[in-house]
ZAKOLNU-216845 format. One record per residue (C-alpha): x, y, z. Coordinates in steps of 0.001 Angstrom, whole numbers. Example, Ala and Ser with C-alpha at 12.3 -4.5 7.8 and 13.67 -1.06 7.14 Angstrom:
pt u:12300; v:-4500; w:7800 $
pt u:13670; v:-1060; w:7140 $
END
This chain:
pt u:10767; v:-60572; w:-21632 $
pt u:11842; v:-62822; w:-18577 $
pt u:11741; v:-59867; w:-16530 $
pt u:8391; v:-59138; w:-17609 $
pt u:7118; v:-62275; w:-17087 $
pt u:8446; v:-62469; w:-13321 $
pt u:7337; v:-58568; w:-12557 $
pt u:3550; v:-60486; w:-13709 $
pt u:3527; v:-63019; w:-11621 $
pt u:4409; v:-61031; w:-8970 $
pt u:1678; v:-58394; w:-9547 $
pt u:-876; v:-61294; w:-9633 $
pt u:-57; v:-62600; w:-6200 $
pt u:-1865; v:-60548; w:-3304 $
pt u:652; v:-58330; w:-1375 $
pt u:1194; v:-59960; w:1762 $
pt u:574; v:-58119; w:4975 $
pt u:-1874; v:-54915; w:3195 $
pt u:-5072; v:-55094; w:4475 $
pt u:-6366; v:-51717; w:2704 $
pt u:-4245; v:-50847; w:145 $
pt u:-3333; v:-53226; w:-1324 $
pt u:-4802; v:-51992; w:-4662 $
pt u:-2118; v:-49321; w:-4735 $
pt u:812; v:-51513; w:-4337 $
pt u:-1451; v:-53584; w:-7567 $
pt u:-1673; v:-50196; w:-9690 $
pt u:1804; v:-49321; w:-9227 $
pt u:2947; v:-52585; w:-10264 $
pt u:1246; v:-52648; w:-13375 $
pt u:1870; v:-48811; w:-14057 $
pt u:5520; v:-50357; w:-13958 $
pt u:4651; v:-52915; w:-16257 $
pt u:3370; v:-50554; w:-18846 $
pt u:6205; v:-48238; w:-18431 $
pt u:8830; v:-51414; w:-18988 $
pt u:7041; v:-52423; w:-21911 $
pt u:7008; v:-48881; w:-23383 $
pt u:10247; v:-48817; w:-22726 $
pt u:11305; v:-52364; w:-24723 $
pt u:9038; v:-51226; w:-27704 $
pt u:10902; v:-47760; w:-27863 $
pt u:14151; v:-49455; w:-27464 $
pt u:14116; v:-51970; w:-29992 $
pt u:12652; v:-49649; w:-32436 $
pt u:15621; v:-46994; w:-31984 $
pt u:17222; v:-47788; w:-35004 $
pt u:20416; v:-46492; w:-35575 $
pt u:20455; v:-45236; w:-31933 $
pt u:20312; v:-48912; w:-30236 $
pt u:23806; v:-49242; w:-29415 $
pt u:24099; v:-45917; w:-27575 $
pt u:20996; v:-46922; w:-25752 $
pt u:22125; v:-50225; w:-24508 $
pt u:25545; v:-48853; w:-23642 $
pt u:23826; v:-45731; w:-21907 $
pt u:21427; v:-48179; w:-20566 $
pt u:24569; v:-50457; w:-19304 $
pt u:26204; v:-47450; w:-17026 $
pt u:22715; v:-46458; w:-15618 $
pt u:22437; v:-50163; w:-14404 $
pt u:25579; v:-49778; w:-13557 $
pt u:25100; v:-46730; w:-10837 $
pt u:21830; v:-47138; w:-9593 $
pt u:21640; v:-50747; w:-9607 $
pt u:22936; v:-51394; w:-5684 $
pt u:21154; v:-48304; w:-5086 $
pt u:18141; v:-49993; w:-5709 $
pt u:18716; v:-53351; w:-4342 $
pt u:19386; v:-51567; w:-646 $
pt u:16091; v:-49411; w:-1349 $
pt u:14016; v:-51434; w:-3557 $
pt u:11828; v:-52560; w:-215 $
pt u:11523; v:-49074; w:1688 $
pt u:8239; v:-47629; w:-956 $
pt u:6610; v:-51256; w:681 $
pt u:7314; v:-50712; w:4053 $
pt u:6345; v:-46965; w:3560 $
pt u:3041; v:-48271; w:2380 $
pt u:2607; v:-50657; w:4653 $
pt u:2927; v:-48282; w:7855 $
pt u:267; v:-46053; w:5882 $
pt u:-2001; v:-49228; w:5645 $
pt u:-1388; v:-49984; w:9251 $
pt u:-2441; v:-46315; w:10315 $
pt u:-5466; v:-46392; w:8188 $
pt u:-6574; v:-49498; w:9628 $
pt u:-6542; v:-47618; w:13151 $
pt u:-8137; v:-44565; w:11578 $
pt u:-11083; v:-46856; w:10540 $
pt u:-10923; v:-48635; w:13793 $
pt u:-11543; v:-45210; w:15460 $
pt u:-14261; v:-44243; w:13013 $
pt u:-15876; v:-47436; w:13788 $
pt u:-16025; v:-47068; w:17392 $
pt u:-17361; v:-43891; w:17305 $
pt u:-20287; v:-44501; w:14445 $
pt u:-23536; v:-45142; w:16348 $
pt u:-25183; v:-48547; w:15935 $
pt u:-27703; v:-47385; w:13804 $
pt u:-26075; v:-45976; w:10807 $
pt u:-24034; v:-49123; w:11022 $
pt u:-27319; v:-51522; w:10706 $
pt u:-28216; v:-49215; w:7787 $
pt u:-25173; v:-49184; w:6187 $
pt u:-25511; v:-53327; w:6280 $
pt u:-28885; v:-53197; w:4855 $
pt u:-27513; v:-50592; w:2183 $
pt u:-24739; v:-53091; w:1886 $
pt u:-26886; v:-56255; w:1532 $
pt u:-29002; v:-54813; w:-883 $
pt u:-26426; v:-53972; w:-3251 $
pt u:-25567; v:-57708; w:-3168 $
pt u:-28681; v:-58401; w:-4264 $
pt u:-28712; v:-56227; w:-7003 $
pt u:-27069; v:-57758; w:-9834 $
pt u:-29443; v:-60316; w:-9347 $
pt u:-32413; v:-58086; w:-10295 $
pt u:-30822; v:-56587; w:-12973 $
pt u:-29905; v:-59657; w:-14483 $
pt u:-33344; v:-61271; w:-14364 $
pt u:-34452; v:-57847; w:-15820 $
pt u:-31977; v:-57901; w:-18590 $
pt u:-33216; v:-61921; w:-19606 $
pt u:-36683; v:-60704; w:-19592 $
pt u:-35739; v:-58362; w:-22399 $
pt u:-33475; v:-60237; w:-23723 $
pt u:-36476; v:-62767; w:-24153 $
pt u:-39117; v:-60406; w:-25236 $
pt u:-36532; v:-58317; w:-27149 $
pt u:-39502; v:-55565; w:-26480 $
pt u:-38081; v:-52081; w:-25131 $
pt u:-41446; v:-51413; w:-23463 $
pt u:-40856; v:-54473; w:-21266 $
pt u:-37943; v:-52893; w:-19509 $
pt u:-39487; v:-49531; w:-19356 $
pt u:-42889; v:-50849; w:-18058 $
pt u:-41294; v:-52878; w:-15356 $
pt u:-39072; v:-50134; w:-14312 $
pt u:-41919; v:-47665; w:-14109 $
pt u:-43929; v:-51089; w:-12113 $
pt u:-40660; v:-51126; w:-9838 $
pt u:-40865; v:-47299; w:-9571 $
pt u:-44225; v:-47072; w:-8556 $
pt u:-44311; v:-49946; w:-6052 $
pt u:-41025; v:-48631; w:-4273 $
pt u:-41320; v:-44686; w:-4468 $
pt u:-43817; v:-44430; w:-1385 $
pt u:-41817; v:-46914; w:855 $
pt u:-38936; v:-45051; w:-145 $
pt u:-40235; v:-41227; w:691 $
pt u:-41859; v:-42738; w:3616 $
pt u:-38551; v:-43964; w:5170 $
pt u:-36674; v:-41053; w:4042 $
pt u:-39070; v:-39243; w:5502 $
pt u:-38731; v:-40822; w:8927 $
pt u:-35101; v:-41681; w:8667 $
pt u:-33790; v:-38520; w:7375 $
pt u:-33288; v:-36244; w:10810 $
pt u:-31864; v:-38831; w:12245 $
pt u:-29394; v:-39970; w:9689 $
pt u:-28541; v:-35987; w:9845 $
pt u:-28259; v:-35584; w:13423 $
pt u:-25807; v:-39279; w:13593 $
pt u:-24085; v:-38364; w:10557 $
pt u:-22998; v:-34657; w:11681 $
pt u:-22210; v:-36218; w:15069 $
pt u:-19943; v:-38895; w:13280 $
pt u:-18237; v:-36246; w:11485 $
pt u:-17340; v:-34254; w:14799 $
pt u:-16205; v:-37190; w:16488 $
pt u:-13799; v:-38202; w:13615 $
pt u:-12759; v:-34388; w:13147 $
pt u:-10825; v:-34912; w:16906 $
pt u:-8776; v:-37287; w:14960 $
pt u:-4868; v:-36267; w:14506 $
pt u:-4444; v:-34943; w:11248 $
pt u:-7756; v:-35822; w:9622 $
pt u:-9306; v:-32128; w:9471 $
pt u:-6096; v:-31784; w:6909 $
pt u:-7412; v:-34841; w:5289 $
pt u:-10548; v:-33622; w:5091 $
pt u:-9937; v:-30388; w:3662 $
pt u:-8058; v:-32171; w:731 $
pt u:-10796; v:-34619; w:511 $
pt u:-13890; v:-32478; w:996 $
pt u:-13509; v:-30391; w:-2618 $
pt u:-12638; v:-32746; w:-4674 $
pt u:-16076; v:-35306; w:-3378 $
pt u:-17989; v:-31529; w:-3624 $
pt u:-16532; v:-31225; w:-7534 $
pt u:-17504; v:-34945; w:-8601 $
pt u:-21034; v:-34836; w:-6637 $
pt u:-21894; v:-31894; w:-8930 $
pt u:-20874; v:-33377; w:-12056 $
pt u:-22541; v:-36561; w:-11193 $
pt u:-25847; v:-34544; w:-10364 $
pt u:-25247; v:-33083; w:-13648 $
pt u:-24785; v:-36268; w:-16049 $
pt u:-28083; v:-37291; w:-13993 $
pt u:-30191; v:-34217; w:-14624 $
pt u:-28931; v:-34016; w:-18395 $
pt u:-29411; v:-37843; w:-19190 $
pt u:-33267; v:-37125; w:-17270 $
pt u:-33674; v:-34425; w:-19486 $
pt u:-33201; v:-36992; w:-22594 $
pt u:-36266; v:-39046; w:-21294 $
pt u:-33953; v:-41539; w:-20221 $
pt u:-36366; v:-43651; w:-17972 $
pt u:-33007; v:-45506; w:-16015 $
pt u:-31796; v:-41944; w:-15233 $
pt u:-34840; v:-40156; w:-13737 $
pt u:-34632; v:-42998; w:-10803 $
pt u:-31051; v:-42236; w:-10239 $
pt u:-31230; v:-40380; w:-6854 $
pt u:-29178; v:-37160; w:-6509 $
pt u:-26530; v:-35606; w:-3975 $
pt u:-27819; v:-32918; w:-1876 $
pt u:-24696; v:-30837; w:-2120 $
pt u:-26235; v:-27588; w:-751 $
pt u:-28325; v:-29653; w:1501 $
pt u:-25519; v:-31414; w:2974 $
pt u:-23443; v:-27945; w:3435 $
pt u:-26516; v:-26312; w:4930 $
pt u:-26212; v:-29401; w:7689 $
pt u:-23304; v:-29256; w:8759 $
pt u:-22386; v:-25932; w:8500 $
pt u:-25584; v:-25121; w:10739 $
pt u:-24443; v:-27433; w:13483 $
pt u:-21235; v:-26985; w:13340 $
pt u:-20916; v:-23346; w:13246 $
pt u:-19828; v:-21650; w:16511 $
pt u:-19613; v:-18452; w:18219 $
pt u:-16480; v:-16582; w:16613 $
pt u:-14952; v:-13631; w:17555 $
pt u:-16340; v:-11028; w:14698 $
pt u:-13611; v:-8954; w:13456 $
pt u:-14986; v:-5421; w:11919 $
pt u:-13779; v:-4500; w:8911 $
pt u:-11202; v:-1853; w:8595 $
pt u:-12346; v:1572; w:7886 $
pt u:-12910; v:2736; w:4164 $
pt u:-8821; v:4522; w:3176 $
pt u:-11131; v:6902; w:924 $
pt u:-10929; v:10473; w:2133 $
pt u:-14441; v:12055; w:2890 $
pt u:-14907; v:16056; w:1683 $
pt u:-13233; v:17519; w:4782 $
pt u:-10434; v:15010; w:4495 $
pt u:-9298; v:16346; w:794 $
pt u:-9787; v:19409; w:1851 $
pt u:-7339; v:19368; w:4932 $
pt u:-4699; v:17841; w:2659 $
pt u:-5114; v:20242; w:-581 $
pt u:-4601; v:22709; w:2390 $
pt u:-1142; v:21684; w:3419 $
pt u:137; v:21504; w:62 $
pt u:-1273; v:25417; w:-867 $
pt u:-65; v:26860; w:2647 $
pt u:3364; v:24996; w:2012 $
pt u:4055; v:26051; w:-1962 $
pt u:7826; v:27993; w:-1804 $
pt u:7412; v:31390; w:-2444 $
pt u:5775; v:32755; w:-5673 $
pt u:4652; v:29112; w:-6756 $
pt u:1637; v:28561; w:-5163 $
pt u:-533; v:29852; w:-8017 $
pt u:1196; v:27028; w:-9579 $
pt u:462; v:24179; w:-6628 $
pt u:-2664; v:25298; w:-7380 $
pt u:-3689; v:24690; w:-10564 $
pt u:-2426; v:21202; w:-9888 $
pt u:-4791; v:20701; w:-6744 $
pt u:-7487; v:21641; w:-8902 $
pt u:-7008; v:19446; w:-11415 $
pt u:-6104; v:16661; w:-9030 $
pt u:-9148; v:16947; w:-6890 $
pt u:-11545; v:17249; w:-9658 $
pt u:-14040; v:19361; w:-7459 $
pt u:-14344; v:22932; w:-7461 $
pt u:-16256; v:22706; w:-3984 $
pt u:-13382; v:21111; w:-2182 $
pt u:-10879; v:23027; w:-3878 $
pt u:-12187; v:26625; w:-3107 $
pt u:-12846; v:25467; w:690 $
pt u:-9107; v:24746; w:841 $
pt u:-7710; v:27934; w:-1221 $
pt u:-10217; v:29879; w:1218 $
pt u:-8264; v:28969; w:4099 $
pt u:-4851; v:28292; w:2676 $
pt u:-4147; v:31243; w:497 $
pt u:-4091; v:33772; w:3353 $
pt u:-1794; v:31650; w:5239 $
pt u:196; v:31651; w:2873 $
pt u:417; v:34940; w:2072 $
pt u:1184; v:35947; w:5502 $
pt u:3489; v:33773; w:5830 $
pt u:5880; v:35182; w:2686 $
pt u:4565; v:38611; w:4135 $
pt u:3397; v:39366; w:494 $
pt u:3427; v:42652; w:-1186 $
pt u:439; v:44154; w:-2877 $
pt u:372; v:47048; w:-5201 $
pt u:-2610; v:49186; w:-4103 $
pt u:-5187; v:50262; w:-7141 $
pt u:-4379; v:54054; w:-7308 $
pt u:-1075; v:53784; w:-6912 $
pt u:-29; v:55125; w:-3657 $
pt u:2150; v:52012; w:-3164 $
pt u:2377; v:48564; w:-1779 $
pt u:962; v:47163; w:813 $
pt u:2172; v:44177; w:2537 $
pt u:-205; v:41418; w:3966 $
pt u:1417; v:40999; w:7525 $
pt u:-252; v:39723; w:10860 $
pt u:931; v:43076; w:12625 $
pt u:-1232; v:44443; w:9774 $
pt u:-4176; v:42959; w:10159 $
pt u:-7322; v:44213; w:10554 $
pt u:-9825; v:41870; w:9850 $
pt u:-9414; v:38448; w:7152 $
pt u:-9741; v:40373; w:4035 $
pt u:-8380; v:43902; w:5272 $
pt u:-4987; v:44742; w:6078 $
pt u:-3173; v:48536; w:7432 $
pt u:-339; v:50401; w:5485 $
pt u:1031; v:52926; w:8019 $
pt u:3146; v:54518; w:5746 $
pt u:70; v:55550; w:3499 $
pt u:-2662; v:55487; w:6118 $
pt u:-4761; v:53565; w:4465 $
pt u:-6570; v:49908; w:4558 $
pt u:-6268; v:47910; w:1672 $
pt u:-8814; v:44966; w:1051 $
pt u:-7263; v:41955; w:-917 $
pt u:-8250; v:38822; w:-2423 $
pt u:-6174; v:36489; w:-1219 $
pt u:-6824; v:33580; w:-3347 $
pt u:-6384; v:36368; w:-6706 $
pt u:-3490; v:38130; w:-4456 $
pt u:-4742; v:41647; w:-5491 $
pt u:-6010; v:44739; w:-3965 $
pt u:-9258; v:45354; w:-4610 $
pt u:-10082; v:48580; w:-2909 $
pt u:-8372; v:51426; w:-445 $
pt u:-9900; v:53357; w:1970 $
pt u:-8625; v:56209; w:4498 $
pt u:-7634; v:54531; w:7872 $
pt u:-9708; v:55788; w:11264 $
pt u:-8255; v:57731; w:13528 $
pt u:-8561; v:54856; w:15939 $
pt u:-6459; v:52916; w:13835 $
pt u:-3646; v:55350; w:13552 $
pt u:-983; v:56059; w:15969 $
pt u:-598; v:59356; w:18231 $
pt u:1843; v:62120; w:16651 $
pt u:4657; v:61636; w:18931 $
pt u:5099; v:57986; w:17791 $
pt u:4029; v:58730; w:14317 $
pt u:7334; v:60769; w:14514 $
pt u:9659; v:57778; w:15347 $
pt u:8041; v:55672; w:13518 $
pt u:7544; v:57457; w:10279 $
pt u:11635; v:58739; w:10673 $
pt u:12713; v:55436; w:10883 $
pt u:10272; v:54235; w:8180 $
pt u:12116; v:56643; w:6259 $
pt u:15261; v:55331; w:6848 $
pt u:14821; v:51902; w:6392 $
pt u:12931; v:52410; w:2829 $
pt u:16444; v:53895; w:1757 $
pt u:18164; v:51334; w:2602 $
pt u:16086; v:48550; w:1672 $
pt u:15502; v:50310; w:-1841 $
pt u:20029; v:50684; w:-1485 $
pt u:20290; v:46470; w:-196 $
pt u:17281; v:45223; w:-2083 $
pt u:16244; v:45295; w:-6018 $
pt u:12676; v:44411; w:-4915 $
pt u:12180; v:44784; w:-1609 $
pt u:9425; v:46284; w:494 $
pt u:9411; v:47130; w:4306 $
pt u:7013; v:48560; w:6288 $
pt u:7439; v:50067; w:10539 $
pt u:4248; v:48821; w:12678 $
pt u:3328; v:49947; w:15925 $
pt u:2192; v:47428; w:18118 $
pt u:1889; v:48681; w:21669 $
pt u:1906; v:52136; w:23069 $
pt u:619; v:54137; w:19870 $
pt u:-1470; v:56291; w:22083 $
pt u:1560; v:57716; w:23689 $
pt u:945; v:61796; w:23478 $
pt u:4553; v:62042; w:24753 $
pt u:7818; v:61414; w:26742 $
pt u:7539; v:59013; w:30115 $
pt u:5892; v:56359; w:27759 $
pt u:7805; v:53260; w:26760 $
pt u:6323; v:51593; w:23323 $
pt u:7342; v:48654; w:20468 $
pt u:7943; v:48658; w:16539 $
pt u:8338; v:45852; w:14328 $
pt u:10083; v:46433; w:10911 $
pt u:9354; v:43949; w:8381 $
pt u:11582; v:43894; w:5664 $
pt u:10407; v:41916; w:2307 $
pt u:12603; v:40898; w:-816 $
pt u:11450; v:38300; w:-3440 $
pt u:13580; v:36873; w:-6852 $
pt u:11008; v:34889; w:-9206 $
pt u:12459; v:33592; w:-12353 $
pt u:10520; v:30437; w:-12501 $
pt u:11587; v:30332; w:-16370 $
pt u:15066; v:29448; w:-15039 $
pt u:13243; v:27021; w:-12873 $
pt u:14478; v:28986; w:-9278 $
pt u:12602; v:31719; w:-6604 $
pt u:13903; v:32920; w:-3748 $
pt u:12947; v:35171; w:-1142 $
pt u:14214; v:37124; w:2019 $
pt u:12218; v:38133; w:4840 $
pt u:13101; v:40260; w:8393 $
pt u:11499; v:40573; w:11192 $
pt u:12835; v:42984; w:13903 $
pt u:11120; v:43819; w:17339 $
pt u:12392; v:46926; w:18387 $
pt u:11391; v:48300; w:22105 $
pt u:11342; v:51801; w:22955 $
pt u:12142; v:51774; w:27351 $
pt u:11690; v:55447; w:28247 $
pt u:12361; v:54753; w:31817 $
pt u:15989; v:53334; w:30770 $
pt u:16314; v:55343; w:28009 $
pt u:17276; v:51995; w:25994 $
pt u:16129; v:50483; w:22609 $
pt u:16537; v:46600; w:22449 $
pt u:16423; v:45253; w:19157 $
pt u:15493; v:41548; w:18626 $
pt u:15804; v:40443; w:14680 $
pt u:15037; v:37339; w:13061 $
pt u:16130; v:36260; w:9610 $
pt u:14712; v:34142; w:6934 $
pt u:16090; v:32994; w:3782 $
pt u:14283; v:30516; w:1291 $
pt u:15405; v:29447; w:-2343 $
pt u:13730; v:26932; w:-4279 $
pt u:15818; v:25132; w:-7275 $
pt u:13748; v:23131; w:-9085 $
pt u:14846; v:22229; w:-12771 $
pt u:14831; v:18161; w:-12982 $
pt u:14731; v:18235; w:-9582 $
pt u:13798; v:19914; w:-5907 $
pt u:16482; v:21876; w:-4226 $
pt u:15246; v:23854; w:-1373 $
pt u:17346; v:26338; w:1191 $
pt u:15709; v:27733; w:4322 $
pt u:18180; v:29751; w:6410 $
pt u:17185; v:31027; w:9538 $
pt u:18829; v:33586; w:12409 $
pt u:18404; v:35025; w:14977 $
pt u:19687; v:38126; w:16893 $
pt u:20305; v:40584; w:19637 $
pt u:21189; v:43870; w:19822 $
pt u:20793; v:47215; w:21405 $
pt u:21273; v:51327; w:21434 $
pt u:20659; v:54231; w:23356 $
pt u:17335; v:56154; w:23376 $
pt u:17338; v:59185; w:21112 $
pt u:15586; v:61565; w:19049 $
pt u:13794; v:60106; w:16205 $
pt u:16219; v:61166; w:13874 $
pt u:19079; v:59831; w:15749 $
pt u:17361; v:57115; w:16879 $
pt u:16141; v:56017; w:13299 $
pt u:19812; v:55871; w:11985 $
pt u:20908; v:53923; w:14590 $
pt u:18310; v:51357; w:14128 $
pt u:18888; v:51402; w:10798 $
pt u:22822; v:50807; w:11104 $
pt u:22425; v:47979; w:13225 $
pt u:19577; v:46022; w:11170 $
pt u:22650; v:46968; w:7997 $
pt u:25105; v:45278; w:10008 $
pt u:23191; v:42012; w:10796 $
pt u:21744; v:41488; w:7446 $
pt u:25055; v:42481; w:5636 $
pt u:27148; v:40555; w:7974 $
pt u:24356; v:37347; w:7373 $
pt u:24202; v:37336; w:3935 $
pt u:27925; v:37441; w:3792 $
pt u:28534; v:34256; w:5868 $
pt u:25947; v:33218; w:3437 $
pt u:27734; v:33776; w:170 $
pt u:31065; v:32135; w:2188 $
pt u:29169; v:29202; w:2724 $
pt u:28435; v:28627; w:-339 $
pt u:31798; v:29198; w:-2245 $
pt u:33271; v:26811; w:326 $
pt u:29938; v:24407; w:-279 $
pt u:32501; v:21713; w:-2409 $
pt u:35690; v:21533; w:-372 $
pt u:34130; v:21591; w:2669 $
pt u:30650; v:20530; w:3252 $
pt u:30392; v:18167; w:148 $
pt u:33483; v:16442; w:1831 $
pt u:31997; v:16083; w:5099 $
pt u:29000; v:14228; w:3958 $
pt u:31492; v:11673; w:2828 $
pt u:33439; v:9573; w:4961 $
pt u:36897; v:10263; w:5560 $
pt u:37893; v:7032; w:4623 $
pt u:36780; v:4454; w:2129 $
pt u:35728; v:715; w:3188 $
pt u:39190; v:86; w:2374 $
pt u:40608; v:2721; w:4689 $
pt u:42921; v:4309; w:1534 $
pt u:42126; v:7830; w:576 $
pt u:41676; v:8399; w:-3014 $
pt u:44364; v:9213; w:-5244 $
pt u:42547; v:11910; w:-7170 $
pt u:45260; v:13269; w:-8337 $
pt u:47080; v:10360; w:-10250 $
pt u:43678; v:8182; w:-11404 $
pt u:45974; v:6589; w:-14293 $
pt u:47193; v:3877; w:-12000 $
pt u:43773; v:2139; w:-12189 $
pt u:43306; v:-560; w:-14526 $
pt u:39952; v:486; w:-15399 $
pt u:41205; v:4336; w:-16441 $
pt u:43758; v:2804; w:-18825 $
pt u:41218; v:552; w:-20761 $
pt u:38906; v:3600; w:-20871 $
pt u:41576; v:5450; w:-22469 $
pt u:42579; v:2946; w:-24740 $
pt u:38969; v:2134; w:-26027 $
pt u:37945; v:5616; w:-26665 $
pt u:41688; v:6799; w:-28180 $
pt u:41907; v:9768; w:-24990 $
pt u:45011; v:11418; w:-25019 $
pt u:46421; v:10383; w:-28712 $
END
């Protein structure tokens, strides 16, 4: 209770040397006050706890108590520096308020003084009378007789309070560290302004005479003020462009993904563009342009309506978009590309065809080839084009092939496709009597059950032989293509049955982070294989 008593006394003397705050170093005296005497009530009322409070109470006195007699006077002095700096702040503001708002503020000032005087001569009159129409007729007197003189100077006054008060605010805004202040500051006067205006218009509402006189803040008035004069010319920054694809956009993208499907799956990518784009428009511009790229690009094979065979949609084929040549058949199929059928056949012209003499070589080696494709191949196709000299009526002439060799493998209900594709440029030099043979091979697999394995192989080659007849020279052609492919697929299949102890290996380092190898072969040295095998009873 002594202690209390002296912590009192002390709050009741003024705090020496705080001009401004001094009602903080007040509050936070008192607020200890309370909290002490909260503290004595709890702790005598403990009960059966009171001795381990006053003995936990002892060692806490104990500990902090130097600690607070070296820092008891540093929260002072911290408040004391922040009076001092607020005394400059104010000095500042002072200097820079014009003379006129500070006369005003004086008369504001004055007349406040003088209000408690009016109001308490108002409250004996009705205190006298005990008549509530006494107060309310000499409010509504007062009201009357001070409304115009009031409008009138508000009136007149009003611009020029705006124009001193915004320039007030500018000049105090160059302060150090009072635009942070004033962003604190600002919302929070903003949030109580509109609840007062609020109490005011809902206790007017009541008929409460006292309240209708109460003037109100101008919040929006007061934001339209200063945020007119003290708005600036800023750099405009243009929003970035809308991310949402336009028509064309969609369309570009659900191209890629059709032109790219592996082989014999893009009926499937489809299905799920369609659904994803959700617009048939969009979706058949895409397949219009994506399907035959697609299937020229996996040199598809098309069975031709009456039968006569298959037809493969190849650029050296190509006649037009929709209609592609089958030399070995002399016809011109016309597809669908986005069904991938042949609709119709028709004979080709004889502009389209090649002279007899290179019909002969060329339909000799077709001949060839087709047995051993049908021999290498389950599935495959091939087909011999001409594509320069095919109006050669004889010897002297030189003039090019290309062989295109097709072979697919779709099982997608064991989740896998596959496909092989050749291309060989073959040269006929008549002048040299020499063939050069140029191949290129392509091999694509796509593994995709819980997963997304792809292989694309790719080679390329040289080779050559001596001009011949077209018998001779087709089985030559034909023995060397053999060879490549044969020799290809069979580095291929090595590859792959050395795939785990060799290139698995190499994609790991050599040597652990702790620079041992492995001991694969006795793992029962580990701690962590023995309590394994002990938990789950391996071995016994």
């Amino acid at each position: 209770m002594a202690e209390t008593q002296a912590q009192t006394e002390e709050i009741s003397r003024e705090p020496e040397g705080l001009k401004y705050l001094g009602f903080v170093h007040v509050a936070a005296l008192q607020a200890v006050v309370c909290l002490a005497g909260l503290y004595e009530f709890a702790k005598d009322n403990s009960g059966p706890l009171k001795p381990g409070v006053h003995s936990v109470e002892g060692a806490v006195i104990a500990v902090i108590g130097p600690v607070y007699e070296k820092f008891r006077d540093v929260p002072f002095e911290i408040l004391k520096f922040v009076d001092t700096k607020v005394g400059e702040f104010l000095t500042e503001v002072d200097r820079h308020v014009p003379v006129v708002l500070k006369s005003a503020s004086v008369q504001a000032y004055t007349a406040a003084e003088k209000a408690p005087e009016v109001a308490r001569s108002l409250v004996g009159e009705v205190q006298r009378t005990w008549v509530m129409a006494t107060a309310s007729g000499v409010a509504r007197d007062l009201y009357a007789r001070c409304e115009p003189v009031a409008k009138a100077m508000y009136g007149q006054y009003e611009p020029v309070a705006e124009r001193y008060a915004v320039a007030a605010w500018r000049s105090v805004n160059r302060l150090p560290l009072f635009p942070q202040v004033a962003q604190i500051l600002v919302p929070t006067a903003a949030y109580w302004a509109e609840r007062y205006n609020k109490a005011v218009g809902a206790a007017a509402a009541r008929d409460y005479v006292v309240a209708q006189c109460l003037p109100t803040v101008p919040i929006e008035r007061i934001a339209k003020v200063f945020g007119e004069q003290s708005e600036k010319p800023r750099a405009t920054v243009s929003p970035p462009p809308e991310t949402v694809a336009d028509d064309k956009q969609k369309a570009e993208i659900a191209k890629w993904f059709l032109a790219n499907a592996p082989a014999g799956e893009i009926q499937y990518v489809a299905k799920d563009v369609r659904s994803i784009l959700g617009d048939d428009k969009i979706y058949e511009m895409a397949a219009a342009e994506a399907f035959p790229l697609h299937n020229k690009a996996h040199l598809l094979a098309l069975e031709m309506p009456n039968r006569s065979g298959d037809v493969l949609i190849a650029t050296y084929g190509e006649l037009d978009k929709n209609n592609y040549f089958d030399p070995r058949t002399a016809q011109v199929a016309t597809v669908d590309h986005v069904k991938q059928v042949c609709t119709t056949v028709r004979p080709a012209n004889d502009d389209e065809l090649p002279s007899p003499y290179i019909e002969d070589f060329r339909s000799t080696l077709d001949a060839e080839l087709s047995k051993y494709v049908g021999e290498t191949y389950p599935k495959g196709v091939c087909a011999v084009y001409c594509i320069s000299g095919k109006d050669a009526e004889g010897p002297g002439a030189d003039f090019e092939f290309v062989v295109v060799i097709s072979a697919v493998k779709h099982s997608p209900q064991n989740f896998c496709n596959g496909i092989w594709q050749s291309i060989w440029n073959i040269e006929f030099k008549d002048n040299m009597q020499f063939v050069e043979i140029k191949g290129k091979i392509q091999v694509g697999a796509h593994y995709f059950e819980e997963g997304n394995v792809q292989l694309d192989a790719k080679l390329e080659c040289k080779d050559s032989t001596i001009f011949q007849s077209p018998e001779d020279s087709a089985v030559s052609i034909t023995n060397i293509v053999r060879h490549h492919e044969t020799e290809y697929l069979a580095s291929l299949e090595a590859s792959y049955v050395n795939l785990p102890d060799t290139t698995f290996k190499d994609l790991r380092r050599k040597l652990p982070v702790t620079r041992t190898l492995f001991p694969w072969q006795n793992t029962m040295q580990f701690s962590l294989t023995r309590d394994i095998t002990k938990e789950m009873g391996i071995g016994k």
